[in-house]
BAFI-3210 file (N, C-alpha, C; in Angstrom, 3 decimals, decimal comma, padded with zeros to 6 digits):
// residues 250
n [1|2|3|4|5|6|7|8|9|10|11|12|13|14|15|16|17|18|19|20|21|22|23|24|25|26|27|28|29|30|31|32|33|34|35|36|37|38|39|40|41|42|43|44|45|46|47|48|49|50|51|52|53|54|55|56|57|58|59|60|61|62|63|64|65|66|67|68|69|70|71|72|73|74|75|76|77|78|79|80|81|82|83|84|85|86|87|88|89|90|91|92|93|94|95|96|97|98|99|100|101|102|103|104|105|106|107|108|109|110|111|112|113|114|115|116|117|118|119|120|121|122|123|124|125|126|127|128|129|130|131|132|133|134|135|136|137|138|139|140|141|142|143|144|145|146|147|148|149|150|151|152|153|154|155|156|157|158|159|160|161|162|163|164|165|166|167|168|169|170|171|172|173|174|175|176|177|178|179|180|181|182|183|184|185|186|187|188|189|190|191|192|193|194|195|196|197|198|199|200|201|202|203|204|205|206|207|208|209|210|211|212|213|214|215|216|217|218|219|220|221|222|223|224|225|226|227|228|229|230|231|232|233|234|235|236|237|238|239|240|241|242|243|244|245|246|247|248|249|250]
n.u [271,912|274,977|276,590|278,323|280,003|281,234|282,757|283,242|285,268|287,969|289,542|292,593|293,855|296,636|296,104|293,740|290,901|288,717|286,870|285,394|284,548|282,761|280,205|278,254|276,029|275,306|272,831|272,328|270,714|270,275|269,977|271,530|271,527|273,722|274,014|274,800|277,360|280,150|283,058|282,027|283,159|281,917|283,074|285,275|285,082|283,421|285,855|287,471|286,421|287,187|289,794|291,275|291,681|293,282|292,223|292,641|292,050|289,469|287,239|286,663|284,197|283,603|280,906|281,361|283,980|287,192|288,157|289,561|290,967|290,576|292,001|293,978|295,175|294,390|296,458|298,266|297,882|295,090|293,830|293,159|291,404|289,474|288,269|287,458|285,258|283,677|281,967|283,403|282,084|283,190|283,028|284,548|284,711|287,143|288,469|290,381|292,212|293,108|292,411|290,138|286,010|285,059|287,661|288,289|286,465|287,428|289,847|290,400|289,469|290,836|293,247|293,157|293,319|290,729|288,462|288,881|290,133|288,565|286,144|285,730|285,577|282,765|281,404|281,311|280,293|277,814|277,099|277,633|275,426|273,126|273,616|272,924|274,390|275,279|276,545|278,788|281,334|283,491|283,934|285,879|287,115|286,743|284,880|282,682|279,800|279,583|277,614|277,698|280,002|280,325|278,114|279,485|281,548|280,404|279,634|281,890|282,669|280,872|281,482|283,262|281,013|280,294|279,490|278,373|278,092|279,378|279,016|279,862|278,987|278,095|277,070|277,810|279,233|278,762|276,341|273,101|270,956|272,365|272,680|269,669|269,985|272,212|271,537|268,636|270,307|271,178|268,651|267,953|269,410|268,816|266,200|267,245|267,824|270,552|272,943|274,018|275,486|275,010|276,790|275,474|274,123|272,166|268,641|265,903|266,148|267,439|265,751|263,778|264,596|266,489|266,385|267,208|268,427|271,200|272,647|275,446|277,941|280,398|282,296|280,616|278,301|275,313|272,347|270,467|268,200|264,937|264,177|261,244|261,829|264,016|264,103|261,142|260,368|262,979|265,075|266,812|268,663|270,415|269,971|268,065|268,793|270,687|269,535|267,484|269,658|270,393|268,147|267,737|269,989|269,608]
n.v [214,036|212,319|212,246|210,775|207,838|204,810|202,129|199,086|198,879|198,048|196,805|195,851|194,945|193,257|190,445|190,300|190,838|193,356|195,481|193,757|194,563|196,784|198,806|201,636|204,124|207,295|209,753|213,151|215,314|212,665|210,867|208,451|205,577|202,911|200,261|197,455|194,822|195,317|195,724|194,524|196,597|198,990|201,242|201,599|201,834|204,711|206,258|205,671|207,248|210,032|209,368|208,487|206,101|204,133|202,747|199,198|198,612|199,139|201,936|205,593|208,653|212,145|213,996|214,113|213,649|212,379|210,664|208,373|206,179|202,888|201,840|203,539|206,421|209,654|212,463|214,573|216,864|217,437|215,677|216,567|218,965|217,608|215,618|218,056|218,758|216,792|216,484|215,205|213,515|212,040|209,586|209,857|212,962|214,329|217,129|219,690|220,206|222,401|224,505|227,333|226,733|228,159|228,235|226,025|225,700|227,681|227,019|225,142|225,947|228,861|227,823|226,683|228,504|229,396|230,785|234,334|235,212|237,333|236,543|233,871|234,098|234,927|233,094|230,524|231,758|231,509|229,148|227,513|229,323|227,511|224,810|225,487|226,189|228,569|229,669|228,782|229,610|230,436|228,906|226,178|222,792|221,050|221,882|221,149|219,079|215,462|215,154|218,044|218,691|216,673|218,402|220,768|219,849|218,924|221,331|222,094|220,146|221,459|224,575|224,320|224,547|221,859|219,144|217,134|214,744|212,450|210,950|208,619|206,526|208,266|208,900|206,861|207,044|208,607|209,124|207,869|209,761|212,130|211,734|212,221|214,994|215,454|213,982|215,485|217,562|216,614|215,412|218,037|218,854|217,205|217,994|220,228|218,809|218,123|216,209|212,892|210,166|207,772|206,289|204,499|203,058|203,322|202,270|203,346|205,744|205,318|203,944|206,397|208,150|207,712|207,481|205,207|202,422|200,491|197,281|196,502|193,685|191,774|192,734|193,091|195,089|193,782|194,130|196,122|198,432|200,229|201,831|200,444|197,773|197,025|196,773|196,133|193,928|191,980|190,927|188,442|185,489|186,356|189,176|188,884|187,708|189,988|191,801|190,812|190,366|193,031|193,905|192,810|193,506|196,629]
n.w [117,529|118,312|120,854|122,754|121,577|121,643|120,288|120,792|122,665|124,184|127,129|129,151|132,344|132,496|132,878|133,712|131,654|131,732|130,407|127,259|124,459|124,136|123,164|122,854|122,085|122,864|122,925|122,022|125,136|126,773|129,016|130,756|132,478|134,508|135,499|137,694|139,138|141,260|139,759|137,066|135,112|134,684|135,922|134,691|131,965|132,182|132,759|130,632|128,736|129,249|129,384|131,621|131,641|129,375|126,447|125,016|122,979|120,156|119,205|120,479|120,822|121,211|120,844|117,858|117,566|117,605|120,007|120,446|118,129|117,004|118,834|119,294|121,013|120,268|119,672|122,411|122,777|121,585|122,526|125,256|123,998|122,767|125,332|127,135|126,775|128,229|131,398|134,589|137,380|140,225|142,803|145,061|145,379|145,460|145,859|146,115|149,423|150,059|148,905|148,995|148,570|145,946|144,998|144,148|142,477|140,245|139,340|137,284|134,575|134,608|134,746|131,896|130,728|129,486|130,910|132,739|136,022|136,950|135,544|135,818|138,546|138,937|137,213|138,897|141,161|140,091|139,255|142,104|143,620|141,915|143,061|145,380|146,927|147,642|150,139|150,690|149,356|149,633|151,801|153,112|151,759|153,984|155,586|155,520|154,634|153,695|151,536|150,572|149,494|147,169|145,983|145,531|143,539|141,392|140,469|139,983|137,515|135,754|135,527|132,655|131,148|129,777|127,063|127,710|131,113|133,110|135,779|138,235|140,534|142,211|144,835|146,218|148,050|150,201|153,370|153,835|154,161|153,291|150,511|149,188|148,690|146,584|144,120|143,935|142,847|140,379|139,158|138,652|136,694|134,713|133,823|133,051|130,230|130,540|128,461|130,079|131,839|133,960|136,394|138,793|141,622|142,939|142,590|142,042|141,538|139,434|137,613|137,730|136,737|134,320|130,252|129,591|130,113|131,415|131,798|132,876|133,363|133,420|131,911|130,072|128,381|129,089|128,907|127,733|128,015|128,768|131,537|132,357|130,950|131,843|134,982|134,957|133,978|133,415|131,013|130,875|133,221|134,529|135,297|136,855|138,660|139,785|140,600|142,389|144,403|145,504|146,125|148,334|149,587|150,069]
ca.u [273,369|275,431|277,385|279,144|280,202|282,339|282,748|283,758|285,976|288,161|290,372|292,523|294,964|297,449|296,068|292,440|290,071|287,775|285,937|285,060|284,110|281,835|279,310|277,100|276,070|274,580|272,275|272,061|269,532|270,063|270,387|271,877|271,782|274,835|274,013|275,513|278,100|280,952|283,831|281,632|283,999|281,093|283,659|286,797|283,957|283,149|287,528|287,706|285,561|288,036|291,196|291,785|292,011|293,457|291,893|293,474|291,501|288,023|287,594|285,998|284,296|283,191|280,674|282,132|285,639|287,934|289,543|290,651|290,635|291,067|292,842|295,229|294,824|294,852|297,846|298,069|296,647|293,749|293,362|292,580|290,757|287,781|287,744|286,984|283,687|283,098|282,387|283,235|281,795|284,281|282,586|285,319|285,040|288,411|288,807|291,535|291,485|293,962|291,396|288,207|285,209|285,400|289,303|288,104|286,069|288,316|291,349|290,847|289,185|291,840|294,986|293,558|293,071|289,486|288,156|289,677|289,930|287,353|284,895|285,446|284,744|281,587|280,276|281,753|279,594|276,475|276,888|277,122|273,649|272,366|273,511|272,259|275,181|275,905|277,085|279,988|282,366|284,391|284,169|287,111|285,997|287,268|284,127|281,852|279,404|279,783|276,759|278,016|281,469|279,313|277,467|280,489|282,503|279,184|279,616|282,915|282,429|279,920|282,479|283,912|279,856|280,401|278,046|278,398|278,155|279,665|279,081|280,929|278,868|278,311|276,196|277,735|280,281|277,363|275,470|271,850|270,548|273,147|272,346|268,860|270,267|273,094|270,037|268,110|271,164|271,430|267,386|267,415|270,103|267,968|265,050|267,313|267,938|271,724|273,244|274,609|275,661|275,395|276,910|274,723|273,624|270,120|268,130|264,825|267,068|267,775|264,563|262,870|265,683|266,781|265,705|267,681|269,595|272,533|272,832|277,106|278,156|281,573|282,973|280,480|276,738|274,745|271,329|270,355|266,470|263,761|263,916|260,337|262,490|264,988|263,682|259,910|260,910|264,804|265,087|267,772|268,490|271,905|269,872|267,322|269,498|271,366|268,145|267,442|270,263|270,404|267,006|267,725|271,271|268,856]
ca.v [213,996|211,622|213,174|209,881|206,743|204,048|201,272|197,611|199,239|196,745|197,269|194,627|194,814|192,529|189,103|190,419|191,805|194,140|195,697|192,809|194,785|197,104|199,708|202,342|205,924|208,411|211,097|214,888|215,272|211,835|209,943|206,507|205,032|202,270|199,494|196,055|194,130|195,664|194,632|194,440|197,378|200,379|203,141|201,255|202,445|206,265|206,647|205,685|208,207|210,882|209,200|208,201|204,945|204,140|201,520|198,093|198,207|200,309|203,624|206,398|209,537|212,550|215,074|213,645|213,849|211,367|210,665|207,102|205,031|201,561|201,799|204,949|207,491|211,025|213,324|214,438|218,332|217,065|214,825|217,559|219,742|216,454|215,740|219,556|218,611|216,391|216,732|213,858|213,414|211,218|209,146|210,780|214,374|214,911|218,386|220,288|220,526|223,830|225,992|227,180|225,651|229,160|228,523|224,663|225,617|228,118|226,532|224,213|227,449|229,696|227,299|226,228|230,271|229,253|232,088|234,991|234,947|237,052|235,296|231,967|234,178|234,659|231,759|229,403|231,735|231,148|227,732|227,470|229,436|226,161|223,535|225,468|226,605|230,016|230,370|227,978|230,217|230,818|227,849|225,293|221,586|219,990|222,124|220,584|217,416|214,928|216,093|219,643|218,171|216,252|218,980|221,131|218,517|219,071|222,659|222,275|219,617|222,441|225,011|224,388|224,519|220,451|218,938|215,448|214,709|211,674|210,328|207,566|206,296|209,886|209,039|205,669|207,487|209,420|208,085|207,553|211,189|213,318|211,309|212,891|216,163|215,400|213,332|216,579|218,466|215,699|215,319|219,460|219,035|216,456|218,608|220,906|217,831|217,441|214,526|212,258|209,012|208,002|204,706|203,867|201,517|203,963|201,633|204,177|206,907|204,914|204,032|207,173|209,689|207,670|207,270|203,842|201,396|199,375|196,390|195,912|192,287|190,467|193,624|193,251|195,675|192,388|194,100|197,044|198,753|201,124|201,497|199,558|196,845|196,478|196,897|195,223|192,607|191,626|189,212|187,166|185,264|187,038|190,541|189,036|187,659|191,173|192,785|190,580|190,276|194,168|194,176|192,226|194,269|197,707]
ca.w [117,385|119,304|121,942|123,065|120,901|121,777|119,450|120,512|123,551|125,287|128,694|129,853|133,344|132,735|132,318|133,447|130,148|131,894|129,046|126,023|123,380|124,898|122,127|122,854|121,517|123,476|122,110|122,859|125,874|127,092|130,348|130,349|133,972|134,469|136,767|137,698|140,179|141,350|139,035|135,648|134,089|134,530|136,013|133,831|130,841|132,758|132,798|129,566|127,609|129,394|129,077|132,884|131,013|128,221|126,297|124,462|121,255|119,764|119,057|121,421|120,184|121,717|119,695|116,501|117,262|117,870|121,279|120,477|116,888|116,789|120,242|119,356|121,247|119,302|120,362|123,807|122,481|120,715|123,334|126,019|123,375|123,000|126,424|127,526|125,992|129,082|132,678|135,098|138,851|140,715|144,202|146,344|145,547|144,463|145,893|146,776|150,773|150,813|148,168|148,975|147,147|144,937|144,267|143,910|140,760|139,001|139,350|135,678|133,266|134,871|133,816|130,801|129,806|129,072|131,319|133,768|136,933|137,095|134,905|136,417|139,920|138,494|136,782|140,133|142,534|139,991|139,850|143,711|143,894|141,312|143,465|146,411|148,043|147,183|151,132|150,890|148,211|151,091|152,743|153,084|151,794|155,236|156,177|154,367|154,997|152,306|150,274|149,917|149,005|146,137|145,139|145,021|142,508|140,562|140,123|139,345|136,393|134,816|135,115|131,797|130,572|129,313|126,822|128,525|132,172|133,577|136,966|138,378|141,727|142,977|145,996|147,163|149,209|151,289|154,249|152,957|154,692|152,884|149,171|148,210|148,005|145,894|143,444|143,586|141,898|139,327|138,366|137,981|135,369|133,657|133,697|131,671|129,023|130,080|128,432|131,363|131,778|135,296|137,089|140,012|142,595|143,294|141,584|142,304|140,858|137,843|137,481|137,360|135,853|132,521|129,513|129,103|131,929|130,616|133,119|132,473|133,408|132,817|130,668|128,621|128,326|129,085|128,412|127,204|127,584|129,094|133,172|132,765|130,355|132,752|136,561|135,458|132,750|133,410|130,026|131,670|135,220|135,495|135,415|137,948|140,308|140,072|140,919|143,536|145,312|145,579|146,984|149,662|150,329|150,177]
c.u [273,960|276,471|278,408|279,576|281,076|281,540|284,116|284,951|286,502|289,747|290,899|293,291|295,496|296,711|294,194|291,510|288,611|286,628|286,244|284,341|282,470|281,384|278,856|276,952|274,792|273,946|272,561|271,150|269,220|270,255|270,205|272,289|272,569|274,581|274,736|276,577|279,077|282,202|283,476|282,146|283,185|282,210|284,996|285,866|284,266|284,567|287,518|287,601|286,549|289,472|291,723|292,234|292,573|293,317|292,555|293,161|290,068|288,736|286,314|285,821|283,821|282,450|281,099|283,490|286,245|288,566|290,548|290,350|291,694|292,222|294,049|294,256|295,182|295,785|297,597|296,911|295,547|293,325|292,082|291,536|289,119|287,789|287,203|285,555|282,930|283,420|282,572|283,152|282,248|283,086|283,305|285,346|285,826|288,851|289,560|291,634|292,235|293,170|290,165|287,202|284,932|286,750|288,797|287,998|286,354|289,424|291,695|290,359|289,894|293,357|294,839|293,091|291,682|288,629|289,185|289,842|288,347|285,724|284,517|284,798|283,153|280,486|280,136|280,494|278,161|276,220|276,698|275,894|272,745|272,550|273,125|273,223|276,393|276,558|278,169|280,968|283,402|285,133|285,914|286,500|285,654|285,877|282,797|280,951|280,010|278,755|277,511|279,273|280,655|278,946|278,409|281,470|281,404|279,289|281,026|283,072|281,468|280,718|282,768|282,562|280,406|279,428|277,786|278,601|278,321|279,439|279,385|280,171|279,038|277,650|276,797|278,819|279,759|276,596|274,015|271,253|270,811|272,574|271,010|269,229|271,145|272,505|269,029|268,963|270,956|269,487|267,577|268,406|269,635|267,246|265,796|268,059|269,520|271,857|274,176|274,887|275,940|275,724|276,342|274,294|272,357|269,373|266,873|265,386|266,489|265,919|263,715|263,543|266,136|266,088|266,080|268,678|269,827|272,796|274,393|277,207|279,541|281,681|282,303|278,882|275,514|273,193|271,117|268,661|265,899|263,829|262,702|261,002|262,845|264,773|262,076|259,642|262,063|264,817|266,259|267,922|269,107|270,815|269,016|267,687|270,136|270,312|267,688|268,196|270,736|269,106|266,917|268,818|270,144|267,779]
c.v [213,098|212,379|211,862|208,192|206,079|202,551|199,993|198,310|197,877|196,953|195,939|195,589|193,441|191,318|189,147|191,200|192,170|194,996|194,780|193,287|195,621|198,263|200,242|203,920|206,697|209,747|212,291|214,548|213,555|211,491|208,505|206,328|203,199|201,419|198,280|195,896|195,013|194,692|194,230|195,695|198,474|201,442|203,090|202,122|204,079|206,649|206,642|206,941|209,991|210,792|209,299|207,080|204,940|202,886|200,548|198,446|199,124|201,484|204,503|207,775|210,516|213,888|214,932|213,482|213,050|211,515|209,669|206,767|203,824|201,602|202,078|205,791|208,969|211,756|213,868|216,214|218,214|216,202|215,641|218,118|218,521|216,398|216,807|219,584|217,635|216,476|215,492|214,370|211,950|211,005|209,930|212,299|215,268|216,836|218,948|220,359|222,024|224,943|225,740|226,280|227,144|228,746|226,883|224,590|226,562|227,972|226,402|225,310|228,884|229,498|227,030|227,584|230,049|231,057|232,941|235,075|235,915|236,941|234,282|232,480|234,415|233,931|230,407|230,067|231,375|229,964|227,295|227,850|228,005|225,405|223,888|225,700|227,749|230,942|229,954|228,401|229,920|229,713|226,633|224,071|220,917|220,653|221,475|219,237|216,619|215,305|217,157|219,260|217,620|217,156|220,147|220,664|218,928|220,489|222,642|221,841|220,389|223,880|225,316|224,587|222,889|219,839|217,688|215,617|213,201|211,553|209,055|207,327|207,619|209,852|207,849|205,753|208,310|208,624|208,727|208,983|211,956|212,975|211,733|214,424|216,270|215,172|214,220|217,265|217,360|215,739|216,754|219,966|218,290|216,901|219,867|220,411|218,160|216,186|214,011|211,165|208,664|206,796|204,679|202,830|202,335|203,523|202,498|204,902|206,751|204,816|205,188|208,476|208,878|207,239|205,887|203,347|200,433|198,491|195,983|194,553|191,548|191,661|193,478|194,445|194,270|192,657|195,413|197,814|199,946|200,648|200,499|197,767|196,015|195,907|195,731|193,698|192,285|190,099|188,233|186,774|185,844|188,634|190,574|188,489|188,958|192,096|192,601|190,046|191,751|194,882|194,132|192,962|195,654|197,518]
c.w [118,465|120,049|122,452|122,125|120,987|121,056|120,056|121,350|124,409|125,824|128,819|131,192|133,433|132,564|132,176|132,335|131,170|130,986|128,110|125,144|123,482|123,450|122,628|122,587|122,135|122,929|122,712|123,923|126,578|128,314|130,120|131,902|133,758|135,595|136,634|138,706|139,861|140,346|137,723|134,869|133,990|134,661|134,976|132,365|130,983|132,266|131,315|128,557|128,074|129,752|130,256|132,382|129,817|127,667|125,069|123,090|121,168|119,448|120,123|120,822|121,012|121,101|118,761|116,738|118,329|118,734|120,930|118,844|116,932|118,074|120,021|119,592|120,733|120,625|121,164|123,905|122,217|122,137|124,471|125,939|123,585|124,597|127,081|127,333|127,175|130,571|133,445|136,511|139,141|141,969|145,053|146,213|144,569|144,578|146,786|148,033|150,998|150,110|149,162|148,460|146,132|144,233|143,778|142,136|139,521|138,668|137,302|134,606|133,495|134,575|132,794|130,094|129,051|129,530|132,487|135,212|137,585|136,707|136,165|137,646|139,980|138,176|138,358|141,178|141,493|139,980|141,034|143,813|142,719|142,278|144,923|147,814|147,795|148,955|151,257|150,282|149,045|152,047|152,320|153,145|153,013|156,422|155,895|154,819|153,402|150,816|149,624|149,226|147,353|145,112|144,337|143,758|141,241|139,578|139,234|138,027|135,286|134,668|133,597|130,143|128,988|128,523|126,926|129,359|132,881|135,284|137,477|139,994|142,371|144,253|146,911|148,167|150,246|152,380|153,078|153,396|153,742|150,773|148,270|147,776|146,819|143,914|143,382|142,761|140,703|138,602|137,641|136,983|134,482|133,361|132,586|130,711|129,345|129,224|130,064|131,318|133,456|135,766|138,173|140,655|143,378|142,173|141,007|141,588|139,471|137,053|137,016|136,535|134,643|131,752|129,056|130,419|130,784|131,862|132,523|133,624|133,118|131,844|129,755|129,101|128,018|128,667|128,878|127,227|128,266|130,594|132,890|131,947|131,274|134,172|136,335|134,557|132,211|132,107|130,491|132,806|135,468|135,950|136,546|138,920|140,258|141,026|142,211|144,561|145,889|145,912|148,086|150,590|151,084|151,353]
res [x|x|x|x|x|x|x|x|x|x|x|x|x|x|x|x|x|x|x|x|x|x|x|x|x|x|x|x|x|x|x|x|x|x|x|x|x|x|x|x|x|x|x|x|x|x|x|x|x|x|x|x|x|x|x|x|x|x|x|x|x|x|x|x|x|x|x|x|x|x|x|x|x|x|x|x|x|x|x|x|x|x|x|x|x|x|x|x|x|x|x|x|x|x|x|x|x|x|x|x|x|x|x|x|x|x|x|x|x|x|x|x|x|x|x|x|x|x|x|x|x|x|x|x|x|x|x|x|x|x|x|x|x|x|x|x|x|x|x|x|x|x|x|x|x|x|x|x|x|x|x|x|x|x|x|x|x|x|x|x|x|x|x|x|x|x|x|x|x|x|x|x|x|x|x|x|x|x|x|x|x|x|x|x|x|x|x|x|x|x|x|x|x|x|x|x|x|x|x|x|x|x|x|x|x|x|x|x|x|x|x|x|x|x|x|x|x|x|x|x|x|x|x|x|x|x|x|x|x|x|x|x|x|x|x|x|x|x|x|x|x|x|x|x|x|x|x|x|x|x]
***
């Protein structure tokens, strides 16, 4: 079943066209790792599929059902209702600094009368024991290293139990120390066949956690294949100067 489908998606800002007609459909149980230059339209893509963006032209689907067609976006109820279906992990966090990390992650299934308060206090502290920080309920984020902040955001995006998982550069706001833990929470949701879609610059990551790497390019999905496709037989120069000029940064 496809869980994500965007068809011929295209973003401008004002004179610049950031997405050119961008395709791709995501299965159940998938991981799609998102690489390429800053500025090739990957997180303008991630926004999209939950209507941070709103895009020029295409259509966007989510589990069959229509967020966007032909670049109208369905009514602002319906709108909500499809997106609810996905989780998104933001680079910065994005969490409250005056809640807890308990009040963090029942805030959104407590306003949208999904669950009670105390459900959500429930499911929030079992999620915390998943990502390995069933001591932090309590805690205040501003306590927090950046990992736990991370892994927290994590918990929260599962919350709403999502059957898509977006990530948007979730590690490149971490010093390099704090980033395998964050990449441990993320494999041991692959191991239980999330779908995901992850934008990264952990090429190793990508490499060994998806089942497909999309090298994005100039708003467009410039090439499309198998981590060994992509990383050990780049069919174009743009994908192997990308490769190796991000060797040499690393």
């Amino acid at each position: 079943m496809e869980m994500l489908k965007l068809t011929n998606i295209v973003k401008s800002f004002g004179t610049n066209e950031v997405l050119r007609g961008v395709s791709l459909a995501v299965e159940r149980g998938e991981i799609i790792a998102v690489i390429g230059p800053s500025g090739s339209g990957k997180s303008t893509m991630l926004r999209s599929c939950v209507g941070l963006e709103r895009i020029s032209d295409g259509s966007i689907e989510i589990s069959g059902r229509s967020l966007v067609r032909e670049g109208v976006t369905v009514p602002e109820r319906e709108a909500r209702s499809v997106c609810a279906r996905t989780g998104m992990v933001f680079q910065h966090f994005n969490l409250f600094p005056h809640m807890t990390v308990r009040e963090n992650l029942c805030l959104a299934p407590v306003l949208r009368m999904v669950l009670d308060k105390r459900e959500a206090a429930k499911r929030a502290d079992a999620l915390l024991d998943k990502v390995g920080l069933a001591d932090k309920a309590d805690a205040m984020p501003a306590s927090l290293s950046g990992g736990q902040k991370q892994r927290v955001a994590i918990a929260r995006a599962l919350m709403l139990s999502p059957e898509i998982l977006l990530f948007d550069e979730p590690t490149s706001a971490l010093d390099p120390e704090l980033t395998g833990e964050v990449l441990a929470v993320m494999r041991g949701l692959a191991a239980e066949h999330m779908t995901m879609v992850i934008v990264t610059h952990e090429m190793a990551f990508a490499r060994d956690i998806a089942d497909r790497v999309l090298f994005m390019d100039e708003g467009i999905i410039a090439q499309s294949g198998t981590p060994d496709e992509i990383f050990q037989n780049p069919a174009s120069e743009r994908l192997r100067s990308f490769l190796r000029s991000f060797n040499r940064i690393a």
